[in-house]
C-alpha positions as CSV (number, residue, x, y, z in Angstrom):
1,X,4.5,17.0,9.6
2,X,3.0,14.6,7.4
3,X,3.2,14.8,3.8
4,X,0.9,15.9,1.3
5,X,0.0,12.9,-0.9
6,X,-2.3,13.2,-3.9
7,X,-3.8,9.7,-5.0
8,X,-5.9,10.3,-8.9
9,X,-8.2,7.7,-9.0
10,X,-10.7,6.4,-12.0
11,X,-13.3,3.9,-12.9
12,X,-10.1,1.8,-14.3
13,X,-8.7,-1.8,-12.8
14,X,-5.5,-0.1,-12.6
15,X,-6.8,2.8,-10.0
16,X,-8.8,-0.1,-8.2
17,X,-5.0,-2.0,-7.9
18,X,-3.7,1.5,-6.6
19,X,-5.7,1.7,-4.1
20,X,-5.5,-2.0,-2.5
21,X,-1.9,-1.3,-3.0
22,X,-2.0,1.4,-0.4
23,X,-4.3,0.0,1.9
24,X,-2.1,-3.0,2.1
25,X,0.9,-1.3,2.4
26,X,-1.1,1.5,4.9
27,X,1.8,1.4,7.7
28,X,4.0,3.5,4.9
29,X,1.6,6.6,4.4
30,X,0.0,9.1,6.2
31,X,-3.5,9.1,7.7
32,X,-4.4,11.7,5.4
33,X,-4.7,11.5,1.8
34,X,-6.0,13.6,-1.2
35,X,-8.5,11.4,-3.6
36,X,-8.7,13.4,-7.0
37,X,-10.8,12.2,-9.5
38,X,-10.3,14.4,-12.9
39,X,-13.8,14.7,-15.3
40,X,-12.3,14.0,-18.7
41,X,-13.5,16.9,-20.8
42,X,-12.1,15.7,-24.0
43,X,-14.1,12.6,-23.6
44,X,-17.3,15.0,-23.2
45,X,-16.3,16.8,-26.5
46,X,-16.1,13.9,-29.0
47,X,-19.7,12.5,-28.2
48,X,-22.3,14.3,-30.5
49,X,-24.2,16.1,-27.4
50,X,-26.6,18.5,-28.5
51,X,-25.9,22.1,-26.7
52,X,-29.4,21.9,-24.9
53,X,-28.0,18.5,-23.4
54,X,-24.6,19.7,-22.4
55,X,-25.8,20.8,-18.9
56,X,-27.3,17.5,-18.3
57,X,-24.3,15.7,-19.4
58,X,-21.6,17.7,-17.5
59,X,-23.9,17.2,-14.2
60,X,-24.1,13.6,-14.8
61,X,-20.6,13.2,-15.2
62,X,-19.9,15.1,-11.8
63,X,-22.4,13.3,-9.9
64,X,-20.5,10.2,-11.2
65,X,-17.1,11.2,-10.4
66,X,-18.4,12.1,-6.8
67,X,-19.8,8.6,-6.3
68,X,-16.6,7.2,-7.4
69,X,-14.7,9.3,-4.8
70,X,-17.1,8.4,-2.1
71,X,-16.8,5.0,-2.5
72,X,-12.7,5.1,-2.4
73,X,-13.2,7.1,0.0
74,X,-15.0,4.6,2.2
75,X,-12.7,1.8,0.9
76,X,-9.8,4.1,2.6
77,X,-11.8,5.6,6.3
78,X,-12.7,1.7,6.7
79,X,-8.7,1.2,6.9
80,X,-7.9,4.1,9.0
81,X,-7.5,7.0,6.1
82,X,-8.7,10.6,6.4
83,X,-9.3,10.7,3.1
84,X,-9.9,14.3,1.2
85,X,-11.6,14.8,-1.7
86,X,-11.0,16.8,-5.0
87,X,-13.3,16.8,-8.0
88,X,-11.5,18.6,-10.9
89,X,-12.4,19.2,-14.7
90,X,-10.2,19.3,-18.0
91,X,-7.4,17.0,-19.3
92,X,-6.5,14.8,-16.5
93,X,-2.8,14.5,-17.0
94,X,-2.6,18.2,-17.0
95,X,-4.9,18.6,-14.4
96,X,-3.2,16.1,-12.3
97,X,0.3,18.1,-12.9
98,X,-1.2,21.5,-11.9
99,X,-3.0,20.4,-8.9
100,X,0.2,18.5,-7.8
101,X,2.9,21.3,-8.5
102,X,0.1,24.4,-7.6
103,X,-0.9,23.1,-4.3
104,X,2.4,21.6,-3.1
105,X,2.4,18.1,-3.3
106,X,4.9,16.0,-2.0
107,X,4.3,13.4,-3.5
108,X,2.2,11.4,-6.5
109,X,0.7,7.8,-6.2
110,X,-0.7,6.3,-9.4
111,X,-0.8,3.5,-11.8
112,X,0.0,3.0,-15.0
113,X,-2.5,0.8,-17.1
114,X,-1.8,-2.7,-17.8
115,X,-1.1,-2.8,-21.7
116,X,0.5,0.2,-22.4
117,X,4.1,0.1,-23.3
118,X,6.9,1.7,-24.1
119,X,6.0,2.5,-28.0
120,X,2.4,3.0,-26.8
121,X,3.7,5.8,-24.7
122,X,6.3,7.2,-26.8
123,X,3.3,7.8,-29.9
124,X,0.3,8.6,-27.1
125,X,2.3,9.2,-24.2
126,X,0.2,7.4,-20.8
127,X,-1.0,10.0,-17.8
128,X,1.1,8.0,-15.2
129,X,4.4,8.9,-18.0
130,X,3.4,12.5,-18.0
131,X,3.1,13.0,-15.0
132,X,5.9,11.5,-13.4
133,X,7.8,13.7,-16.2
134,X,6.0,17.2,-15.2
135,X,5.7,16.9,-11.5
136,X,7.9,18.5,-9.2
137,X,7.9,15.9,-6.5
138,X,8.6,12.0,-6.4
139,X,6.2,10.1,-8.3
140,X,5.3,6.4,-6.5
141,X,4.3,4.4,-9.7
142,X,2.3,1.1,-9.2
């Protein structure tokens, strides 16, 4: 049996270097692998969005995060995936460790963003550092 591998991606160079990572390196994983693509609620909060707006924004902001996981997804059936699909709201490190350690995972690929470092994550702490400390399966970090 297969794994179950869960692949978070973004709008970020680093999930676009994630993904050509495992495409080129295809031979290693399974045909099947979870997309999830996390719709940053704290992001939605700090704008000044009028309540009569709010609808429009969070429908916006799913329709885009679908987009982006079609076209990953695409990227991955043209090398031979079976991608599947997960569009999730909230915090995305949490909401990355939840849907990893809730719905069995067995492992976690994602990047960690170019610039960050080690004092950058110790005062901010980096999704890809969380995660791989909350998780309760290997974590492949590109």
């Amino acid at each position: 049996m297969d794994p179950k591998i869960l692949l978070p991606v973004d709008d970020s160079e680093t999930a676009r270097a994630t993904v050509k990572a495992v495409i080129a390196q295809k031979n290693r994983f399974p045909q099947t692998i979870t997309l999830l693509y996390v719709i940053n609620r704290d992001q939605l909060a700090y704008r000044a969005i009028p309540d009569f707006q709010l609808d429009m924004v969070k429908q916006n902001a799913q329709k885009a995060g679908q987009q982006l996981l079609d076209k990953v997804a695409d990227q991955l059936r043209a090398e031979g995936f079976t991608p599947e699909l997960l569009l999730k709201s909230g915090t995305p490190r949490n909401v990355i460790v939840d849907t990893v350690n809730d719905e069995g995972y067995n492992l976690v690929v994602i990047g960690r963003h170019e610039g960050s470092g080690e004092i950058r994550d110790i005062l901010f702490g980096s999704v890809a550092n969380y995660v791989l400390h909350n998780v309760r399966c290997p974590v492949l970090l590109f």
